[in-house]
Legacy VTK file of the C-alpha trace (Angstrom):
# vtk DataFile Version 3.0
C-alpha trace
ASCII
DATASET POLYDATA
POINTS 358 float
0.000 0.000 0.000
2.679 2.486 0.834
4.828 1.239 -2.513
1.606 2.335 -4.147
1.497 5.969 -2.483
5.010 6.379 -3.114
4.625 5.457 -6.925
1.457 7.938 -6.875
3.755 10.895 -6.074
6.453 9.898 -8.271
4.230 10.043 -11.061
2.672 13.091 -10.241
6.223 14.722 -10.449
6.510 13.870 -13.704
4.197 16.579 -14.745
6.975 18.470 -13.754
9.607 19.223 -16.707
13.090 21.028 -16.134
12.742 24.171 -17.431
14.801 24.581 -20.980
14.824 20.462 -21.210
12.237 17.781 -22.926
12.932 15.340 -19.891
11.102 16.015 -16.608
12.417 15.746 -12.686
11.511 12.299 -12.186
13.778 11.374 -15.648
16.506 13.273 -14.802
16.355 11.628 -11.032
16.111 14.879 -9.231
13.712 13.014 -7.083
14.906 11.438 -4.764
14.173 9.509 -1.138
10.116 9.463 -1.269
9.097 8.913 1.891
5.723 8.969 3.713
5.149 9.278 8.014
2.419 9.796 9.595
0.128 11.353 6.167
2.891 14.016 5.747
4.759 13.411 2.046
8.739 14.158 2.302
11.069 14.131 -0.832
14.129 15.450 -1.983
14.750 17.415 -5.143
18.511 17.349 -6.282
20.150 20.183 -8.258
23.368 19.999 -9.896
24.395 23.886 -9.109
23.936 25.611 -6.369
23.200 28.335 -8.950
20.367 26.848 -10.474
18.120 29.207 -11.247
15.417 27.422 -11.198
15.280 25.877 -7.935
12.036 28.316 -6.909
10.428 26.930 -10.011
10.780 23.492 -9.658
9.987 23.657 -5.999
6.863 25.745 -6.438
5.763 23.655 -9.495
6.059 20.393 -7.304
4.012 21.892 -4.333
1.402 22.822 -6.758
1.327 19.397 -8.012
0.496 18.285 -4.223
-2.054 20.590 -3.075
-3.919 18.156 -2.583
-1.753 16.525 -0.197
-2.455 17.074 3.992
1.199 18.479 4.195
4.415 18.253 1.752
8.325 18.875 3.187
10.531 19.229 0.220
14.039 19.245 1.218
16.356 21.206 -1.583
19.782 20.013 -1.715
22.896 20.159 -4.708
25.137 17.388 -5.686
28.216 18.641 -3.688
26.731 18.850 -1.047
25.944 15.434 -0.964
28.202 12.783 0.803
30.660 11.451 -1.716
30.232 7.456 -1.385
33.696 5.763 0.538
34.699 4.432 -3.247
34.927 7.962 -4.308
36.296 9.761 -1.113
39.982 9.612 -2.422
39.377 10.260 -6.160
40.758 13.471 -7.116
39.079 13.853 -11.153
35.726 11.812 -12.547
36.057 12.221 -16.454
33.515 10.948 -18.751
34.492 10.058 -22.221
31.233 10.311 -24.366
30.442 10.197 -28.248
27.350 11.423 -30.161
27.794 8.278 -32.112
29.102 4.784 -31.738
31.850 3.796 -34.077
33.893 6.802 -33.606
36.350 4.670 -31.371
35.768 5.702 -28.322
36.401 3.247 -26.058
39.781 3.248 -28.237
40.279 6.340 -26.922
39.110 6.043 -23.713
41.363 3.176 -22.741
44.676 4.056 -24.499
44.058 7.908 -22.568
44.265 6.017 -19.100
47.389 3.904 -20.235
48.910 7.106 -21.394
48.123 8.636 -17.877
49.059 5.588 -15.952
52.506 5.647 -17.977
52.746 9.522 -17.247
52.612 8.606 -13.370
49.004 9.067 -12.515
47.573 6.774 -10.842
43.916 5.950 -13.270
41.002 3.975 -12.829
38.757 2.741 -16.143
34.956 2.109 -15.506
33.328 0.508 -19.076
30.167 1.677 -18.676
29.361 1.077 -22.719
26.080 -1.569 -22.120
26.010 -2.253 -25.907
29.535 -3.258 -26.869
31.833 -3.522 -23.227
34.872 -3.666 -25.556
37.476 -2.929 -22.601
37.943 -6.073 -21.660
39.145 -7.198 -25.292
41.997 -3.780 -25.347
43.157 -4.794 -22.097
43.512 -8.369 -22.676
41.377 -9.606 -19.266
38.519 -11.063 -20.774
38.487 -14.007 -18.608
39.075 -11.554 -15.126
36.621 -12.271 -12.702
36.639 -9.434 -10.287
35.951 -10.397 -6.547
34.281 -8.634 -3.179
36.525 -7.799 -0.206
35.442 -6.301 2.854
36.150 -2.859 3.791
34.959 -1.266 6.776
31.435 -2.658 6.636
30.850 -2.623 3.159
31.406 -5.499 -0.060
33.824 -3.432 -2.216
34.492 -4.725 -6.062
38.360 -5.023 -6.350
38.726 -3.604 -9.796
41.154 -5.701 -12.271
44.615 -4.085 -12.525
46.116 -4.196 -15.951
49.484 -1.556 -17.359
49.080 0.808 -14.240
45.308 1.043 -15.115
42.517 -0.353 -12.399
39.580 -1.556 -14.392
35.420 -2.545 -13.846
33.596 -3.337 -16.696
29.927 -4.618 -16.917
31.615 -7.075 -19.692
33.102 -9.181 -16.624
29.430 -9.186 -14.887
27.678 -10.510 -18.281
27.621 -12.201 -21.919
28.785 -9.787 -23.843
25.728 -10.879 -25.964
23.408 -9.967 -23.628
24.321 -6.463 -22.351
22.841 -4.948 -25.546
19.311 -6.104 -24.156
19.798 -4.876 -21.068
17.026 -1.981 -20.086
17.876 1.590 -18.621
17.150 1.135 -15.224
19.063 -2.562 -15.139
22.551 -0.634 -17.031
21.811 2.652 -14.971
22.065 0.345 -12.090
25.053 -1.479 -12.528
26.821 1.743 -13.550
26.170 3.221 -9.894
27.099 -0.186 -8.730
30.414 -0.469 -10.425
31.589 3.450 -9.230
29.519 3.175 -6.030
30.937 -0.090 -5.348
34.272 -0.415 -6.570
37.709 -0.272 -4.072
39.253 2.312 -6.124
41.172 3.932 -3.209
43.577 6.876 -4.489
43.185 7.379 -8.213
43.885 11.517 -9.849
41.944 10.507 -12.785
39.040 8.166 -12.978
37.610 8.128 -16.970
34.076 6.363 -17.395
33.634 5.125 -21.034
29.816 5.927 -21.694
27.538 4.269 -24.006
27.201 6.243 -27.687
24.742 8.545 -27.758
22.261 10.539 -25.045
20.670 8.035 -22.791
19.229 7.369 -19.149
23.092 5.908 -18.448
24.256 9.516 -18.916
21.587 11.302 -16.433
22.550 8.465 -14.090
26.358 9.224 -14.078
26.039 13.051 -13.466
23.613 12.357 -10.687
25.843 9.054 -8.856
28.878 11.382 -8.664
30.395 14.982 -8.823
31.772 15.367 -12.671
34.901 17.026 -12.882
34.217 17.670 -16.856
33.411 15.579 -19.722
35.351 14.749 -23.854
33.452 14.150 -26.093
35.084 11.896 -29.072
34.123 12.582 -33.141
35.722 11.804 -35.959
36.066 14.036 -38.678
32.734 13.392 -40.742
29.879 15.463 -40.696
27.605 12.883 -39.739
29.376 12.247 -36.486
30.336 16.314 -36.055
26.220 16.782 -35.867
26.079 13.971 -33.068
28.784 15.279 -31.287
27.013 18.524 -31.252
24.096 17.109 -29.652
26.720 15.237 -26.890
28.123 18.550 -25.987
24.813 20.187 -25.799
23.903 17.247 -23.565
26.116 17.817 -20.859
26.154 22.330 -21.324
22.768 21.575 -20.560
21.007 23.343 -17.596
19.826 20.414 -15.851
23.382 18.464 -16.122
25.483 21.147 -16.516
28.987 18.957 -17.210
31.928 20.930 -17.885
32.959 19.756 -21.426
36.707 19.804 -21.019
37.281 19.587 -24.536
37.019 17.097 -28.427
39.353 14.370 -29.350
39.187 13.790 -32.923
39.718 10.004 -34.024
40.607 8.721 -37.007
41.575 12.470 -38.176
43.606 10.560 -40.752
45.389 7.604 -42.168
48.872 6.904 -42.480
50.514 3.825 -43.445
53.624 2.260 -41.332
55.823 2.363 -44.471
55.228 6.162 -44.886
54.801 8.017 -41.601
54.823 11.454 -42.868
52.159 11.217 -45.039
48.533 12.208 -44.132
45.577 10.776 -46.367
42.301 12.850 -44.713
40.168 10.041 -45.909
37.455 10.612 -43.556
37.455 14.516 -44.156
39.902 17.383 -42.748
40.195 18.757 -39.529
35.770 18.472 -39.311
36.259 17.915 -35.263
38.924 21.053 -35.198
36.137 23.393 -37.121
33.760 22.706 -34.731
35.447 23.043 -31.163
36.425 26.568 -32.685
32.735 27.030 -33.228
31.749 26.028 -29.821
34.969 27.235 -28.315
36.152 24.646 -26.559
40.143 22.709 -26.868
40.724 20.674 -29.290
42.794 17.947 -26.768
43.483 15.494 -29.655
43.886 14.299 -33.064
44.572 10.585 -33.439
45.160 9.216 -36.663
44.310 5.668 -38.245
47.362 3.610 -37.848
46.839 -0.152 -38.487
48.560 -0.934 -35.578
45.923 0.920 -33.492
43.814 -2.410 -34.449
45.711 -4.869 -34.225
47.148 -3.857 -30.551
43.550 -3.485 -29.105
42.760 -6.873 -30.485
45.976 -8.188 -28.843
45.020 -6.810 -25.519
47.981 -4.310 -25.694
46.933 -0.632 -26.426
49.663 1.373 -28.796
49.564 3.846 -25.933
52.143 1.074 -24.054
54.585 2.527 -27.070
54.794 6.006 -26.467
57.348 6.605 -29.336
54.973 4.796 -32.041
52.483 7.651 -34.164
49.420 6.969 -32.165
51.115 6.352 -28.685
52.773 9.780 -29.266
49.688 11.229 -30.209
47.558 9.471 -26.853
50.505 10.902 -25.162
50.127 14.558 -26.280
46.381 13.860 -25.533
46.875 12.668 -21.803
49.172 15.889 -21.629
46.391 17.914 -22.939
43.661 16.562 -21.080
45.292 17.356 -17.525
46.230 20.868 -18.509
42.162 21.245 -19.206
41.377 20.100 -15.972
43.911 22.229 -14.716
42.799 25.977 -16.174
39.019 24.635 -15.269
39.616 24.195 -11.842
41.623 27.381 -11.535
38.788 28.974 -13.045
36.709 27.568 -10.815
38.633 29.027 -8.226
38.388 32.953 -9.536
34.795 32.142 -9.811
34.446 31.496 -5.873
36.689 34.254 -4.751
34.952 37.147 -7.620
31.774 36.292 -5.794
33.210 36.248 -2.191
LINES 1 359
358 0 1 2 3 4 5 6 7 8 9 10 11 12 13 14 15 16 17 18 19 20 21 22 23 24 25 26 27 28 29 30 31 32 33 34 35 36 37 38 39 40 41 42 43 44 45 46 47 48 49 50 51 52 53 54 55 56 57 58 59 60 61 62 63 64 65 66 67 68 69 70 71 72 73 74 75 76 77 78 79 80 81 82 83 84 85 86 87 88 89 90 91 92 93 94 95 96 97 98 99 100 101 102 103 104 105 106 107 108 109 110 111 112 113 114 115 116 117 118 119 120 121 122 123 124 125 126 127 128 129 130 131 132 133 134 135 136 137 138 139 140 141 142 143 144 145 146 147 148 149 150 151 152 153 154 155 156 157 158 159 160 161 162 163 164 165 166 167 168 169 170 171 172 173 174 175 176 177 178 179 180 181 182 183 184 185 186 187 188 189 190 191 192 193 194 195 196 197 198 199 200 201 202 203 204 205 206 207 208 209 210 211 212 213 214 215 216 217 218 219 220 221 222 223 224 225 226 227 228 229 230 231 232 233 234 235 236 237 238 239 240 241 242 243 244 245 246 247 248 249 250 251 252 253 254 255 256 257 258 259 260 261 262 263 264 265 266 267 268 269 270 271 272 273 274 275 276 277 278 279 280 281 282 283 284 285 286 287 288 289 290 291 292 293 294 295 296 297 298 299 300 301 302 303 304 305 306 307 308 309 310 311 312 313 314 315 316 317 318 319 320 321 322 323 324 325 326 327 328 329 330 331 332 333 334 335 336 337 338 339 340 341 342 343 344 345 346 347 348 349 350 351 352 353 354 355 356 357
């Protein structure tokens, strides 16, 4: 009887959209902790900046929603303020690595950038949170790992596989790789908070989370589990994938996310063969991903050309970042480099934000 109530109110708040966004509270899981004592309703409504301003709105729209309702206590509260879980306590920088697209080679990307920071002296963790291909795994050559639970404190940790330097969780060593494209939102959403939630990461400076292509429920999940530092967003060079990537960048600029995008990477930005290393054939079109970061001004971190050895070493299990002094580990080297001076200039901005208002 009370799931029922609860599930009464919930929908209810769905008649109430973000303002600026298609997707309403209850989507975006800004409600939170629905709970009902003694006839008076209780909830709390999350908001990603403590600048949000539409907080009043939201609020106001919900208790208009519950007139009819004896009494209603909404409690407001922002994602800082919340208490980081004990995985994430000593985790300096959570970067997602999204695409508007699949088959832009992200996870590529994604896992050769945290070999290139683990080989750079960071210490990195790699969550594979891509439900419809978990292709991690495969690059890093531990498809047969079986992560395991260990105690800490009083909580069942995951001990993430180590592999090069990197600490890894992947929902490929949970499933059949067959099945994960099946899976529905909430079930993916879930083992995503499970697998950052959950896993011992202990001291990492840079923990990337490989997202599934596209804009999906996995996404609103991430920025609402943890704090962001910023997001890249991967594209190659074609127009096709440029107008995607648009849409990934709007995404997380969006009011109700609001995700620092640190900056693109463009893949495949063009081929040269082993025998002739100077030479640059823009087969999938020129410098499309450069064009449009100076339209949306943001960085450019990366251009990463097609290199056949970029294949063959992620089916090996070895990623060509492991060979810094190859074309593309140079050029995931330059991007690692890149990628931490990004983080760096945002948080110092961050910084002249606080004190300008102080």
């Amino acid at each position: 009887m009370m799931q029922d109530k609860v599930k009464e109110i919930r929908d209810t708040l769905r008649g109430v959209k973000y303002p600026g966004t298609s997707k309403n509270i209850v989507e975006l899981d800004m409600v939170q902790n629905i709970r009902i004592e003694d006839g008076k309703i209780m909830f709390r409504l999350v908001f990603q900046d403590l600048k949000d301003p539409f907080v009043s709105t939201v609020t106001k729209k919900c208790r208009s929603l519950l007139e009819n309702y004896k009494e209603v206590e909404i409690e407001t509260v922002f994602v800082h303020d919340l208490e980081r879980p004990l995985s994430l306590e000593k985790v300096k920088n959570i970067i997602a690595v999204s695409s508007g697209k699949g088959g832009v080679g992200k996870s590529t990307v994604a896992s050769n950038l945290a070999v290139a920071l683990a080989r750079q002296g960071y210490k990195v963790g790699l969550v594979d949170a891509d439900i419809f291909g978990p292709s991690v795994p495969k690059m890093f050559g531990c498809e047969d790992a079986h992560p395991y639970l260990e105690k800490v404190g009083n909580q069942d940790m995951i001990v993430p596989v180590e592999k090069y330097g990197v600490k890894i969780l992947s929902i490929g060593f949970f499933v059949d790789p067959a099945s994960a494209t099946v899976w529905r939102g909430p079930m993916a959403s879930n083992a995503l908070k499970q697998m950052v939630e959950q896993g011992f990461w202990d001291e990492l400076d840079y923990m990337l989370i490989d997202l599934p292509p596209g804009t999906s429920d996995i996404h609103l999940t991430l920025v609402q589990t943890v704090a962001l530092t910023g997001a890249i967003v991967v594209s190659t060079p074609q127009q096709v994938a440029l107008a995607d990537a648009i849409k990934g960048i709007n995404m997380f600029e969006s009011p109700g996310i609001n995700v620092p995008v640190l900056g693109l990477v463009e893949n495949m930005a063009w081929f040269t063969p082993a025998e002739l290393p100077e030479n640059k054939y823009y087969i999938f079109g020129k410098e499309g991903a450069r064009k449009l970061a100076e339209k949306k001004g943001l960085p450019l971190l990366g251009q990463i050309p097609v290199v056949q050895s970029i294949c063959d070493g992620g089916d090996a299990g070895k990623p060509v970042a492991l060979n810094p002094d190859s074309i593309t580990g140079a050029a995931f080297a330059r991007l690692a480099e890149e990628m931490v001076k990004a983080i760096e200039e945002n948080h110092e901005e961050a910084k002249r934000v606080r004190i300008t208002k102080k």
